[in-house]
C-alpha positions in Angstrom: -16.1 -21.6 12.7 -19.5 -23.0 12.6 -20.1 -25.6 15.8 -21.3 -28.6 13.7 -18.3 -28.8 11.5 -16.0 -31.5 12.7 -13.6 -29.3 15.1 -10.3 -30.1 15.9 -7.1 -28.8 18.0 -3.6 -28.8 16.2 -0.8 -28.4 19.9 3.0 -27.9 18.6 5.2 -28.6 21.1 8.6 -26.1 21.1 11.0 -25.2 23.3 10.7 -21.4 24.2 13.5 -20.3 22.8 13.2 -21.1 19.3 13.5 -18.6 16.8 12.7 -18.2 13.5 13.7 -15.7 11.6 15.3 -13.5 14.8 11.6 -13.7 16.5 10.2 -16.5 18.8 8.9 -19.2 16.6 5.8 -19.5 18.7 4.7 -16.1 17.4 5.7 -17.1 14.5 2.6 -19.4 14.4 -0.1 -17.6 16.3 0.9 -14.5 13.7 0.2 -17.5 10.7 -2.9 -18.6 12.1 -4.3 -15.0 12.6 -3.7 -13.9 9.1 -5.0 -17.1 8.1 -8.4 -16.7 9.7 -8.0 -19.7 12.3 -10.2 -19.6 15.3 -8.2 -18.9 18.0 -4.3 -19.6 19.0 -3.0 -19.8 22.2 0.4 -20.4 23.6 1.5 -21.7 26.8 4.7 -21.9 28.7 5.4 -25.3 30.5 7.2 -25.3 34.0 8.9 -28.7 33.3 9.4 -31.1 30.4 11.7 -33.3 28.1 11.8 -33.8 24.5 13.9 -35.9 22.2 17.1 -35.6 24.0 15.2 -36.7 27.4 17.0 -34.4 29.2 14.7 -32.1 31.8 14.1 -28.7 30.8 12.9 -26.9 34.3 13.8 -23.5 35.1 12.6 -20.5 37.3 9.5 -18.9 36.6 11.2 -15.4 35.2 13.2 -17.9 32.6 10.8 -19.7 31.5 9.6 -18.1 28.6 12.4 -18.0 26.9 13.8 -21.7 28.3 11.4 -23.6 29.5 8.8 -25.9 27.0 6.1 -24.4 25.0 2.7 -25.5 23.5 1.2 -23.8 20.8 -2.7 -24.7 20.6 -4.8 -23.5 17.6 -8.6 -24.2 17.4 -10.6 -24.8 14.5 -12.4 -27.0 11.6 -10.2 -30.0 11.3 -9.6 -29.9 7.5 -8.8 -25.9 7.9 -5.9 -27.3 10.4 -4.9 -29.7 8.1 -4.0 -27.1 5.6 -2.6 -24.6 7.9 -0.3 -27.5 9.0 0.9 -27.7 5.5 2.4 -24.1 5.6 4.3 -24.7 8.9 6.9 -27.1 7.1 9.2 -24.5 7.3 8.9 -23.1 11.0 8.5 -26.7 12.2 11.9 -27.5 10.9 13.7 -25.4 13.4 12.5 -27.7 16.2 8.8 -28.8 16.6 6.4 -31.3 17.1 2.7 -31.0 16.5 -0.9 -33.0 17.1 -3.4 -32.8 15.5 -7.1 -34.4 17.6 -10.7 -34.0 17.4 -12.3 -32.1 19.8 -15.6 -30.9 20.9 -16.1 -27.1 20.8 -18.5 -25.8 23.9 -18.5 -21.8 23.8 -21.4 -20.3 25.8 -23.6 -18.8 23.9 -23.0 -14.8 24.4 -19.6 -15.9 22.7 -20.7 -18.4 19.9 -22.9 -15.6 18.5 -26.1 -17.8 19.6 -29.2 -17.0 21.2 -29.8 -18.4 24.5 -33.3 -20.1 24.4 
């Protein structure tokens, strides 16, 4: 992903323990946006949080991956998000809600692949 393209960050918020096709469906993504040449993908397990129902999900630590919330980020050009949005549909209908923002991409330079001056 070049740095002057308009970046963005597409979050989709899950509970942990939602599965698609017998395997978490947070790996579900971060497998999608691999083999579709995304960024990078990260997920992150939340210690507290309410949804729809506005009941509090909190749990112990040792539960919480498979209990607690979840937030799947993925970085990347915005219009390439938009598109890999488009082929969630069918993961996103097990439970999910994602946001898609602009964001500004700093990477130091040993990472971005430039030279430092």
């Amino acid at each position: 992903m070049a740095l002057d393209e308009t970046s963005a960050r597409l979050t989709i918020h899950l509970s942990g323990n939602a599965v698609w096709h017998h395997k978490p469906a947070y790996a579900e993504i971060v497998h999608r946006a691999r083999a579709q040449g995304m960024a990078g993908a990260s997920v992150f397990h939340g210690i507290e949080g309410y949804g729809t129902h506005r009941m509090i999900h909190q749990d112990k630590p040792s539960r919480l991956r498979t209990h607690g919330p979840c937030a799947v980020v993925v970085v990347d050009a915005e219009e390439r998000l938009r598109v890999f949005l488009d082929t969630l549909e069918d993961v996103l209908s097990v439970n999910g809600v994602a946001v898609l923002d602009r964001a500004r991409i700093r990477m130091p330079a040993i990472l971005s692949g430039q030279e430092t001056p």
